[in-house]
N, C-alpha and C positions, 0 to 999 in steps of 0.2 A: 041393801046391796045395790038395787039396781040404781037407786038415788045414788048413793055414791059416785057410782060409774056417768052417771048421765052430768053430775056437776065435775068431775074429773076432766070430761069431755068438752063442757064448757070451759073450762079452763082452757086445755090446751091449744081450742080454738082462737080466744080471745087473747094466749102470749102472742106477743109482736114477732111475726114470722121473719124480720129484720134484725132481731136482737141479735148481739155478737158475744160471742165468752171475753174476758177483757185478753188484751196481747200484752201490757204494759203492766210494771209496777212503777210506782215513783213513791222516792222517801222524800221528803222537803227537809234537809237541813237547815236551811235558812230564807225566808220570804219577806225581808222587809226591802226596804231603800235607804241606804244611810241611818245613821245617826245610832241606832243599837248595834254595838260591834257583834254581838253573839247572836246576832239572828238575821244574815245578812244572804245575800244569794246561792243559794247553790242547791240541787235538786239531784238525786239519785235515780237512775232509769234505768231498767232493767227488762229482757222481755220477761212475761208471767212464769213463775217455776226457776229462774235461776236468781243465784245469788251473788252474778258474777255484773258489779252497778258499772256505767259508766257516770262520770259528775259532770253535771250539766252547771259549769259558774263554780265557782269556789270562795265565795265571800267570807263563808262561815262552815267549816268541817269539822272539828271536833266539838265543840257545844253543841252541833244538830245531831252529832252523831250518839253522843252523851245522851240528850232528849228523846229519843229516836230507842235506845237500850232502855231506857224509864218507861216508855210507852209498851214495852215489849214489840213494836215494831221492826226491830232489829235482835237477833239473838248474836249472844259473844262479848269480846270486852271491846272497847274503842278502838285500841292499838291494833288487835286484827281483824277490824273492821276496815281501818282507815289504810292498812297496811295490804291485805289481802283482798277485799272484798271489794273496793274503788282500784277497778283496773285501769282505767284512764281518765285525764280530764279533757273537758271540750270547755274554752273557756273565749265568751263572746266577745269581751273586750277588755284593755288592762286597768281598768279605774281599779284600788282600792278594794270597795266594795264585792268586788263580783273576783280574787284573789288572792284576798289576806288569808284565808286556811289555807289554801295550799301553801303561799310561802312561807307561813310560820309551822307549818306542821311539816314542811321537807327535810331536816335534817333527820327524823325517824323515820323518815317512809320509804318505802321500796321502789326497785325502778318500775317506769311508767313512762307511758306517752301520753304528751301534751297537745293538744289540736286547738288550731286556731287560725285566723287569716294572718296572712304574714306582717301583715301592720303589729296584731297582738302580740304575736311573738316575738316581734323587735324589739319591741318595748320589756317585757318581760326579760329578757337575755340583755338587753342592752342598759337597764333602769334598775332591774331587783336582783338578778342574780349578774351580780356587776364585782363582787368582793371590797361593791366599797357600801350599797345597800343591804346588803345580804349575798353570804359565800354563792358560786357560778355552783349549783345545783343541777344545770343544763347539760348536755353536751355539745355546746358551740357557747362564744363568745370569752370572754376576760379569761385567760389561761391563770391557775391551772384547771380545769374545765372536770368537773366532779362525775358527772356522767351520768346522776343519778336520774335526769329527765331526758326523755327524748323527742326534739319538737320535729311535729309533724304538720306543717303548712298545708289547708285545706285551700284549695282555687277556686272560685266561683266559676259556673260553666262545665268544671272539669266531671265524671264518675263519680260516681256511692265509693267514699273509704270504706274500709273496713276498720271498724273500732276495735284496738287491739283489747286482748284478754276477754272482751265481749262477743254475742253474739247481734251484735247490734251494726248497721250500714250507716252512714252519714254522707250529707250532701251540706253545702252550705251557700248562704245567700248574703251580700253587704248591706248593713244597713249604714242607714245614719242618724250620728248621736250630737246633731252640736254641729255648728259650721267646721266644716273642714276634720271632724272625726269622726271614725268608724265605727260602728258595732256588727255582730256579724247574727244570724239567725239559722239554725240548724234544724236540718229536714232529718230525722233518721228511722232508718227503716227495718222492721223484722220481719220476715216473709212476705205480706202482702200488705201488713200494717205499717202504720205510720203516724210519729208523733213529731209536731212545728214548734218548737222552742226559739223564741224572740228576744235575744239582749235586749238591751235597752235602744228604745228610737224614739225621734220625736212624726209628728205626722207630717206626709210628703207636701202639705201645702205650706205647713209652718218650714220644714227644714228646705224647701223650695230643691226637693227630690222626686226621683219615679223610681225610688226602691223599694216601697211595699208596693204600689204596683206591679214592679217586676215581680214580686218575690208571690202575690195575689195570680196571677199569672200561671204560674210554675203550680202554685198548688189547686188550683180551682180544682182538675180536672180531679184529684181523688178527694176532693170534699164531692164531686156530684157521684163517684165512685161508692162513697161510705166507707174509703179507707182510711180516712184521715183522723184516727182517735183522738184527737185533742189539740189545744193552739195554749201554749204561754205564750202570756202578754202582759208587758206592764200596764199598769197605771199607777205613776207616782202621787201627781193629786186629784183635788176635787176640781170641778168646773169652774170655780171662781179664779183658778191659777190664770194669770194673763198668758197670751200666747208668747209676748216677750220674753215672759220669765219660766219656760219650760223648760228653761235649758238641756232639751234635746227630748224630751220625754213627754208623754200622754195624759189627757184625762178621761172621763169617761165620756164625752161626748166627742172626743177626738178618735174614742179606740171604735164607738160605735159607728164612727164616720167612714172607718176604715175598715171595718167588718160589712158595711155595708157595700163597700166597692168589691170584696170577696162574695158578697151573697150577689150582685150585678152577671159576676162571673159565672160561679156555679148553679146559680136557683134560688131563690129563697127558700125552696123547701131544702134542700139539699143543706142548709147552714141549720134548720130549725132542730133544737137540741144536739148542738155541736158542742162538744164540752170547750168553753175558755175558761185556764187556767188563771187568772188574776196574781199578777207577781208584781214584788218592787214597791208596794204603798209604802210611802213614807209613814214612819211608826208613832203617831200620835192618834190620839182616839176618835177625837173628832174627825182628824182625814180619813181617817178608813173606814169609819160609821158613814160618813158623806161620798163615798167613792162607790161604796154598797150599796147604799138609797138612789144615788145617781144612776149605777149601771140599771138596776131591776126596775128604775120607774121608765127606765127609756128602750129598755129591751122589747123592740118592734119585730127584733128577727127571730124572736125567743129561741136566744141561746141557752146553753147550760152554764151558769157563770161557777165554778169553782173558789173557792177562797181557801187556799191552804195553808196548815198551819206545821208550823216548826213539828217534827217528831212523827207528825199519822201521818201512815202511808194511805192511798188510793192507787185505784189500777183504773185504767183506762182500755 
């Protein structure tokens, strides 16, 4: 007995008196970059204990969602999942990729608000829900105007929204994807926690910007905090992509370049085992085998690199 107690003791002294219980859940319906239509972006985030997600990107919603019910990560059927349980979307920018489930899944889905910079939303209201791309599901633009979406323009600068149907806060910051296009990156917050989700960018020396700078900036202060549970971030390819041909997007000695101007910021210790979520590989095997080998042999800051797959959830 007294053995017991004396290594019991040892234990409790030796858990990390810094450890946190996770705040977040996240489902990944979709993680790739292009080219696989059913496995495309879009992330479920929830705080821990509810079941009430917001969608972070909607590339791909009902086959993640499918996947996601197979894994038993999700209980229920699709329809009230995708119906009930995704109270809103936050959607970074309007390529394709990162909104084909939501607009092929809107004619069965329930109302909802849509978050985005206003750039996003134009395009969506003025491009897909047009009655000549697909019926005005929105409530603005091409009459007669269905109602079924409610777009809700996030402003850079501006207060924490609040994420309707959720218990989740949002801020958002501009990026850039590509001369002269937007992406946007969402800061959102549950009590004291807080998870960075990053559309698609390329890095501010190639896209010749000071937007992850800015955006580096804004959050340093709760990575030296320990508030900050986590960062999505793409990396589309491996290191041999010329910087010409990024077409707005990262590799991994590009994302370590730019973690590295965040750990400038905060501390180095302050980033060391900071979870990045790794999103957006283009889905061939050899890039994503080389995008993995790339991050971990160059991880100086030693992060926690993530690789998430379609269906498991993780909490943060």
């Amino acid at each position: 007995m007294h053995k017991l107690v004396v290594c019991l003791l040892i234990f409790l002294l030796s858990y990390p008196a810094t450890a946190q219980q996770p705040a977040f859940r996240v489902v990944p319906l979709g993680v790739r970059g292009g080219l696989d239509e059913s496995n495309l972006s879009a992330y479920l985030v929830a705080p821990t204990g509810s079941a009430d997600y917001a969608c972070l990107d909607a590339g791909t919603v009902r086959t993640g969602v499918q996947r996601a019910i197979a894994q038993r990560t999700l209980i229920g059927s699709a329809d009230n999942i995708i119906r009930r349980r995704i109270r809103a979307y936050l959607l970074s920018h309007a390529h394709l990729d990162h909104v084909a489930g939501l607009l092929l899944n809107a004619p069965d889905d329930t109302t909802k608000t849509v978050y985005g910079l206003p750039s996003c939303l134009d395009i969506i209201r003025q491009h897909y829900f047009n009655w000549q791309s697909w019926p005005n599901f929105g409530d603005a633009g091409t009459a007669p105007t269905l109602g079924k979406y409610h777009y809700q323009p996030l402003l850079p600068g501006t207060p924490e929204t609040a994420v309707a149907g959720t218990a989740l806060l949002v801020r958002t910051f501009p990026l850039s994807h590509g001369t002269g296009y937007e992406s946007a990156a969402f800061l959102l917050r549950h009590g004291s926690s807080y998870l960075l989700y990053l559309g698609d960018t390329g890095p501010d020396a190639v896209e010749r910007s000071t937007r992850l700078a800015e955006l580096w900036q804004a959050v340093a202060p709760l990575v030296r905090a320990g508030t900050l549970r986590g960062i999505f971030m793409e990396v589309s390819y491996p290191n041999a992509q010329p910087d010409a041909l990024l077409f707005g997007h990262l590799t991994p000695r590009w994302l370590q370049q730019e973690l590295s101007a965040l750990a400038r910021l905060a501390g180095p210790d302050a980033v060391r085992n900071l979870p990045v979520i790794v999103t957006h590989s283009k889905p061939t095997v050899d890039n994503i085998t080389q995008i993995r080998q790339q991050l971990e042999a160059a991880n100086t800051l030693r992060l926690r690199f993530i690789f998430p797959e379609q269906g498991l959830s993780f909490e943060l």
